[in-house]
C-alpha positions as CSV (number, residue, x, y, z in Angstrom):
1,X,-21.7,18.4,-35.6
2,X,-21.9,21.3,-38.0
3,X,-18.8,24.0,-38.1
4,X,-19.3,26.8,-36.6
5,X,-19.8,30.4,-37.9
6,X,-17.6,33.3,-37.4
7,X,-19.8,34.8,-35.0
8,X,-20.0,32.0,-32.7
9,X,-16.4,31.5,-32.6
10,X,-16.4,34.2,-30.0
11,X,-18.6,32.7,-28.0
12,X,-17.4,31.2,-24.6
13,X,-18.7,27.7,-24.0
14,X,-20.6,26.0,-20.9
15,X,-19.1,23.0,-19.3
16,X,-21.3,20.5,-20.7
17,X,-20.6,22.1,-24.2
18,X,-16.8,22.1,-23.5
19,X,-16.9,18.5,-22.1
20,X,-19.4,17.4,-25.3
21,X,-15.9,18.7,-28.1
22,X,-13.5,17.9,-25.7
23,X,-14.9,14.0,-24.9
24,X,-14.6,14.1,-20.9
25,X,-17.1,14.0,-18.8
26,X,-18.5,17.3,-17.2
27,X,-17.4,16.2,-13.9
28,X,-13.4,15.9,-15.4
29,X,-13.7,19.7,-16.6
30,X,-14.7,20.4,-13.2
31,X,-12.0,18.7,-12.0
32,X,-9.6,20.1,-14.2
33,X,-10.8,23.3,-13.5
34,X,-10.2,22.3,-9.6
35,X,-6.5,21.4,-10.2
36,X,-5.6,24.3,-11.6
37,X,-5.1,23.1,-15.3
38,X,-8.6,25.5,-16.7
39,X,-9.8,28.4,-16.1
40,X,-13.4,29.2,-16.2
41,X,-15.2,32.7,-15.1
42,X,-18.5,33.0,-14.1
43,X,-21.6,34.2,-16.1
44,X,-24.6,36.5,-15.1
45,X,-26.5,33.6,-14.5
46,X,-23.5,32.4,-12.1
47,X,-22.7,29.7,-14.5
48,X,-19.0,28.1,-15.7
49,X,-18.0,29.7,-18.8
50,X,-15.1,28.9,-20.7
51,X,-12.7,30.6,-23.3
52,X,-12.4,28.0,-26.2
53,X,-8.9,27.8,-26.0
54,X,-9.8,25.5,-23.7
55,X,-10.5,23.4,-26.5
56,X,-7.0,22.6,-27.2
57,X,-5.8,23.1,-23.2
58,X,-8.0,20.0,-22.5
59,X,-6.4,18.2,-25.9
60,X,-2.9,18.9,-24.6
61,X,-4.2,17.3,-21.1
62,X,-5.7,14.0,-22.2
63,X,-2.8,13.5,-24.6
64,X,0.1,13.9,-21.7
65,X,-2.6,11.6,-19.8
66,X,-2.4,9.0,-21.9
67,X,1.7,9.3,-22.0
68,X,1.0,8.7,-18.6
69,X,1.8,12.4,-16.6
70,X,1.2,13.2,-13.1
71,X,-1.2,15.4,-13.9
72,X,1.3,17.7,-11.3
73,X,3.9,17.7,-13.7
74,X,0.9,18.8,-16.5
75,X,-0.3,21.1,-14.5
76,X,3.4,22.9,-14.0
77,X,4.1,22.8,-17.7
78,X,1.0,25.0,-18.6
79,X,1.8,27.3,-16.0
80,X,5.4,27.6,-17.5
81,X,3.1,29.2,-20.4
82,X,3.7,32.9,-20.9
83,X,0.4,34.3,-19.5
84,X,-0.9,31.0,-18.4
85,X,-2.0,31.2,-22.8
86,X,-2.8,27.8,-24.3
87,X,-0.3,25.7,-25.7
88,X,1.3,26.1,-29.3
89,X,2.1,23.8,-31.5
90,X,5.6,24.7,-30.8
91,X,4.8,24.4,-27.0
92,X,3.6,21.3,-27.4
93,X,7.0,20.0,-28.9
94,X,8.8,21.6,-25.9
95,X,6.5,19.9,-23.7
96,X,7.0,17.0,-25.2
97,X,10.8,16.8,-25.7
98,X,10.7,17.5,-21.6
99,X,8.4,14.7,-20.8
100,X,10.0,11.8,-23.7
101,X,13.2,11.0,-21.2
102,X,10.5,10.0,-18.9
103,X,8.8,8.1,-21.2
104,X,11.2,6.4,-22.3
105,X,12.4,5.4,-18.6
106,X,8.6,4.2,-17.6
107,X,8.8,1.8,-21.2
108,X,11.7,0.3,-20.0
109,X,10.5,-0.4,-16.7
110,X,6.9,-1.6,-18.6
111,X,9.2,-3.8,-20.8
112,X,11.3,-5.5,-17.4
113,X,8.2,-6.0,-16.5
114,X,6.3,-7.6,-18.8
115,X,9.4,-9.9,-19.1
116,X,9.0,-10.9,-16.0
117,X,5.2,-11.0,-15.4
118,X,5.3,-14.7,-14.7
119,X,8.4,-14.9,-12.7
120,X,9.5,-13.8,-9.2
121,X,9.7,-9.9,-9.0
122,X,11.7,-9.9,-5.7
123,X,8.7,-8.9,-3.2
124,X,11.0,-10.7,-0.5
125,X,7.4,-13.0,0.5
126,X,9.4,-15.9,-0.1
127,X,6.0,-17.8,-0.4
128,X,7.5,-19.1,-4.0
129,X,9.8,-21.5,-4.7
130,X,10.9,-19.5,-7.3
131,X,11.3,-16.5,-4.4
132,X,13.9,-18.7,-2.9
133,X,15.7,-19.3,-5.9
134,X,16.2,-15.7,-7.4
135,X,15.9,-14.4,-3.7
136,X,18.1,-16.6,-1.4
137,X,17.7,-16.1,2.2
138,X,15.8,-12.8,1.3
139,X,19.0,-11.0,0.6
140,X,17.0,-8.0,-1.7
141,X,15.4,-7.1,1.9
142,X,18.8,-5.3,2.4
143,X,18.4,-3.3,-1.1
144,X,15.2,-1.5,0.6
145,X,11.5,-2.1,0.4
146,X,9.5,-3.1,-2.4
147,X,9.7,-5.2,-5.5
148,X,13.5,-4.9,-5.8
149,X,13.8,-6.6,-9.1
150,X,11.5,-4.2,-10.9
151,X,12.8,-0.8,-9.1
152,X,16.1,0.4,-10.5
């Protein structure tokens, strides 16, 4: 893809041409655009045009995606933005500061569990032998619901 010149820089871009730099699909800029994390106005032609500082909006998305965000939570930090503007380098450190004691707590779940992958995780099913070994008389039942020995 060649650069592009000074002049175009300006120039808003379409969905499919956002989606095209950005690598989603059309439909994910749409719904992007439906939960509030985009902005798009509308042209003459009653088409989706968007600024592109969208660009790095949509970057900022698939990366906190891929940390594994609600996209709830993503959607609150850019609207913690001054003026709903696109992310800074130096908003994306805050950003990510915020979201790394998270993080780190779903990796330490992730590593429990991979530790346990092939043992009992507590369901309560007591359809294992090993159930009824780590689990006695279903006594995690009183803990609450769920896998017990995977929820902290």
């Amino acid at each position: 893809m060649a650069p592009i010149t000074p002049e175009e820089y300006d120039r808003p871009l379409s969905a499919g041409e956002l989606a095209r730099r950005s690598g989603v699909a059309v439909s994910t800029v749409h719904f992007y655009e439906a939960q509030g994390l985009i902005a798009s106005w509308r042209s003459a032609g009653n088409q989706r045009r968007y600024a592109r500082d969208v660009l790095r909006r949509v970057a900022v998305i698939k990366v906190a995606q891929r940390l594994g965000v609600p996209l709830a939570t993503i959607r609150e930090a850019l609207r913690s933005l001054p003026e709903g503007r696109t992310p800074t380098a130096a908003d994306w450190k805050r950003l990510a500061a915020h979201w790394r004691a998270d993080l780190d707590r779903r990796i330490a779940l992730l590593t429990r569990l991979r530790g346990q992958l092939e043992d009992c995780i507590g369901c309560g099913c007591l359809s294992l032998k090993v159930c009824r070994l780590r689990n006695p008389w279903d006594r995690l039942a009183e803990e609450g619901p769920g896998p017990r020995r995977l929820d902290p």
